[in-house]
C-alpha positions in Angstrom: 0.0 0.0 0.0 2.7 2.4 0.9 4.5 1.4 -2.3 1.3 2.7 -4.4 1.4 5.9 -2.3 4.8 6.9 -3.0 4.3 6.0 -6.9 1.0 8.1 -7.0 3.3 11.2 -5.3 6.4 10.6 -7.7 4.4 10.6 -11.0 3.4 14.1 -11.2 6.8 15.7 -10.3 8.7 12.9 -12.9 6.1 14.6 -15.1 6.9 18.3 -14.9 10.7 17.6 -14.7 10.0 15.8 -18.3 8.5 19.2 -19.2 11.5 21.0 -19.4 14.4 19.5 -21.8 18.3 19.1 -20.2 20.9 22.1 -21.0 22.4 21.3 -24.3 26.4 20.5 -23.9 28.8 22.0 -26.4 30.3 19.2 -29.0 33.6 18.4 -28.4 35.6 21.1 -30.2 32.4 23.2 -30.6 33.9 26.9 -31.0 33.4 29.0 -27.8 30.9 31.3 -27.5 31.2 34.7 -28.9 31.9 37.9 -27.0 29.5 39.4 -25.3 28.1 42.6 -27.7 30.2 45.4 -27.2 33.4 44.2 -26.2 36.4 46.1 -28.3 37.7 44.0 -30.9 39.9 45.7 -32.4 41.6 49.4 -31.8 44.6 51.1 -30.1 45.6 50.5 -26.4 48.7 51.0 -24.0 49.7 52.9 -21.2 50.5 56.8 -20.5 53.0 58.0 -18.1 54.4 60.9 -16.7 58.2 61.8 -16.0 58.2 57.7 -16.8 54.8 56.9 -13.6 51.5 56.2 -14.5 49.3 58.5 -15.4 45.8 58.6 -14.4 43.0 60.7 -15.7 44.5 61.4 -19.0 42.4 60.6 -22.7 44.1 59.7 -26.0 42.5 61.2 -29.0 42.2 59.5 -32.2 42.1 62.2 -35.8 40.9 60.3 -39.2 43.3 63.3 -40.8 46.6 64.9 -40.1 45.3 69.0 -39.0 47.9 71.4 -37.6 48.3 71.1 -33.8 45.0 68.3 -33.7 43.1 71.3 -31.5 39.8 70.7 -33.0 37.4 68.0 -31.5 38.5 64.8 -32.2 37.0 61.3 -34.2 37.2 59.6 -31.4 38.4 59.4 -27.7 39.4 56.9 -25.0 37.9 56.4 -21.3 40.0 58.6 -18.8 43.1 56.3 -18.5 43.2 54.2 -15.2 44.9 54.2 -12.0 47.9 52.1 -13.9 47.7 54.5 -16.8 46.1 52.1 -18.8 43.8 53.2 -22.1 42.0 51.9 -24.8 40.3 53.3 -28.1 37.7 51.1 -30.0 38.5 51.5 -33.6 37.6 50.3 -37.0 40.6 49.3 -39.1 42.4 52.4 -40.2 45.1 55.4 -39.5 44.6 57.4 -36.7 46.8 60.4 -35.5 46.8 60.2 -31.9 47.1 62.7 -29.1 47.2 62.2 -25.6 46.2 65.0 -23.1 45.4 65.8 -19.3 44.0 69.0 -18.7 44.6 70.9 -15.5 40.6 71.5 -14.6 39.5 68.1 -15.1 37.9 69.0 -18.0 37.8 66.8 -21.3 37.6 70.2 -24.2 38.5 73.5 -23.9 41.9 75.2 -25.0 45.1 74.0 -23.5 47.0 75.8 -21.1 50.3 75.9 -19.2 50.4 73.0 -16.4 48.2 70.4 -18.6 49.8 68.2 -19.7 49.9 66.3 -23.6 52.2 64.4 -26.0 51.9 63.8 -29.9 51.9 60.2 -30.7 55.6 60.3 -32.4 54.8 57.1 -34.9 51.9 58.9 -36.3 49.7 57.8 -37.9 49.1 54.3 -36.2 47.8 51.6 -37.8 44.6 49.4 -36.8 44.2 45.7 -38.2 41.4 43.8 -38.4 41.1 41.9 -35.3 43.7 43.1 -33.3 45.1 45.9 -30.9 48.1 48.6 -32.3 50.2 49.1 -28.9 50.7 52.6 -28.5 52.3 53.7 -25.0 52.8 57.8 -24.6 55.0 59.6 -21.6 53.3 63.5 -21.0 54.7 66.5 -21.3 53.8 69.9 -19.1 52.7 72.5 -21.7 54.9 75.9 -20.5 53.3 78.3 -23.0 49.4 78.9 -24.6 48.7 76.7 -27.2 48.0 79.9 -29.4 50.5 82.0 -28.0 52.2 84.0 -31.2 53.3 87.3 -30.8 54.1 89.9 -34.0 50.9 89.6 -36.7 47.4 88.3 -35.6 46.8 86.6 -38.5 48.8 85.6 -41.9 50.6 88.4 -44.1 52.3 88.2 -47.3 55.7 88.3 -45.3 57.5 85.6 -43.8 59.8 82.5 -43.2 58.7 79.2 -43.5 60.4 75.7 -42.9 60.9 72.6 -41.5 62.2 71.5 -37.9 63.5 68.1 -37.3 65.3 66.2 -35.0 69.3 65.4 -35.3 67.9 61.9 -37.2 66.3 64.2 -39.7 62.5 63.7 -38.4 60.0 66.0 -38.4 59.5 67.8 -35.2 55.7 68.6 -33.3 54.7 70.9 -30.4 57.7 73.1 -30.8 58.3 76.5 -32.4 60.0 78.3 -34.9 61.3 81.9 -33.2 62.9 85.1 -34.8 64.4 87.9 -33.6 64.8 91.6 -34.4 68.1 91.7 -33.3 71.4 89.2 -32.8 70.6 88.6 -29.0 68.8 85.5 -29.3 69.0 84.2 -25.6 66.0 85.9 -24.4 61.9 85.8 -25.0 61.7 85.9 -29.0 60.2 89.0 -30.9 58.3 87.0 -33.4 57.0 82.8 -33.6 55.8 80.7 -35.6 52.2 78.5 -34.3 52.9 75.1 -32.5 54.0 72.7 -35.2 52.1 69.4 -36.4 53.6 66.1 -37.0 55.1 67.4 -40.4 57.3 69.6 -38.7 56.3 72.6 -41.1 56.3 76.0 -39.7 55.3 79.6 -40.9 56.5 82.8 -39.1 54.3 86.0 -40.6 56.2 89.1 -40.4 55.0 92.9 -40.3 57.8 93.8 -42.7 60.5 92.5 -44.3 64.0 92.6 -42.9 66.9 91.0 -41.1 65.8 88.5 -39.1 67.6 85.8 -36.6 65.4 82.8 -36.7 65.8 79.8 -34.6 63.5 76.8 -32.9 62.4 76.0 -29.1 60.0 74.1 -27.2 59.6 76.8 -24.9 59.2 81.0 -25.5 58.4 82.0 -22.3 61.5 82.0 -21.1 65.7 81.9 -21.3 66.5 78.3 -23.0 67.2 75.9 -20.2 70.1 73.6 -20.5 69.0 70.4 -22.6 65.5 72.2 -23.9 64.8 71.1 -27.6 67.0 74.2 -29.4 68.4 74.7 -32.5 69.5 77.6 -35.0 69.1 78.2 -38.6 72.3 77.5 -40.0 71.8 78.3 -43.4 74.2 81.7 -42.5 77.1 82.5 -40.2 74.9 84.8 -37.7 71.6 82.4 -38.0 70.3 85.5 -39.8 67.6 85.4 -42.7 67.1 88.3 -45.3 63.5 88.3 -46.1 62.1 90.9 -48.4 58.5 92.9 -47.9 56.1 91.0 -49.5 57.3 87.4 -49.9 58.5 84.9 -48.0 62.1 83.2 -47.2 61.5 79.1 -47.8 63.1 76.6 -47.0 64.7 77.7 -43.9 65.1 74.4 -42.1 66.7 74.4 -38.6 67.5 70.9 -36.5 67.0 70.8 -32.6 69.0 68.9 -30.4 70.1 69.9 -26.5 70.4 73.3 -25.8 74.2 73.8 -24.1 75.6 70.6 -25.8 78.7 71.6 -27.7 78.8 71.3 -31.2 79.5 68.2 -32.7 78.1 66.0 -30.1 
């Protein structure tokens, strides 16, 4: 009798677990399944530093085209890197000039100004693969002068000098400036400057007149050259001087940086 019991109690729960069908198992060598929706596949990440620690807070921007200085808003930007200094940018294949900045405030837009901090990705553009990450790791830079800072002209003229700076190695040169001078003394705030350079190096320094001019190239104007600052002279003439007359402009006045101090030849 209690046999008959138990079966009449059994059948109705052996009944509703029959209702629902077992979990399927993956076949053996089934492919894994795919990544959840919205998980980067495929874009640019590293790690930004500063004075060689990790930097927190910062963004790296990513340009579709090469612009001069990259100050307009950018294609596309990463999260606020993390406590490690870790970033990442989701990106479709492509090249990408990249930017990296921390402002000051906090805030993510807005002009840059001196105590943020920013580098130019040297290796621009990067490249982004299908299916895969382009490492790109970036040590900051305090900004010392206005991102617009220019003194002489406010806008262009049809007087001036233009060039190219580059490095000892013969590569173009960005976020420095091209400087000129009224007179022979050179070691002190320049009269006239060029805009920030872009990756290409190019620079253009609009004059009021034409004239005798002593032209040279710095990271910083704001103050006397510091031993080991980015520094270089045009060398194109014994004095550094270039003649430029009213109404055209000098090209091809190319000047090299290396350490300001270091002796010739080294």
């Amino acid at each position: 009798m209690k046999s008959l019991i138990a079966a009449a109690l059994l059948m109705p729960l052996l009944a509703a677990c029959a209702a629902y069908p077992a979990r399927p198992t993956p076949a053996s060598g089934a492919a894994s399944p795919a990544a959840p929706v919205g998980t980067p596949a495929q874009g640019v990440r590293g790690v930004l530093t500063y004075q060689g620690r990790p930097l927190a807070g910062a963004s790296v921007y990513a340009y579709r085209r090469q612009s001069s200085n990259f100050l307009g808003p950018a294609d596309f930007a990463s999260a606020p890197s993390g406590r490690d200094g870790s970033y990442l940018i989701d990106l479709v294949e492509g090249s990408y000039w990249l930017v990296a900045r921390k402002r000051a405030s906090g805030s993510d837009a807005g002009p840059l100004v001196p105590g943020d901090l920013q580098r130019l990705h040297p290796g621009n553009p990067a490249a982004v693969a299908p299916g895969a990450f382009t490492t790109v790791d970036l040590d900051l830079e305090e900004m010392r002068d206005l991102m617009f800072s220019r003194t002489g002209p406010r806008g262009p003229t049809a007087t001036g000098i233009r060039g190219r700076i580059t490095d000892e190695a013969g590569a173009p040169v960005a976020w420095v400036f091209a400087i000129a001078y009224t007179s022979a003394d050179m070691r002190r705030v320049p009269d006239l400057t060029s805009a920030m350079t872009a990756a290409d190096g190019l620079f253009v320094i609009y004059l009021p007149a034409g004239g005798r001019y002593w032209v040279g190239a710095r990271k910083h104007i704001r103050d006397k050259p510091a031993p080991g600052e980015p520094y270089g002279l045009y060398e194109g003439s014994p004095d550094h001087a270039v003649e430029v007359a009213t109404g055209s402009f000098a090209d091809g006045i190319d000047i090299v940086l290396k350490g300001f101090g270091r002796p010739a030849g080294e």
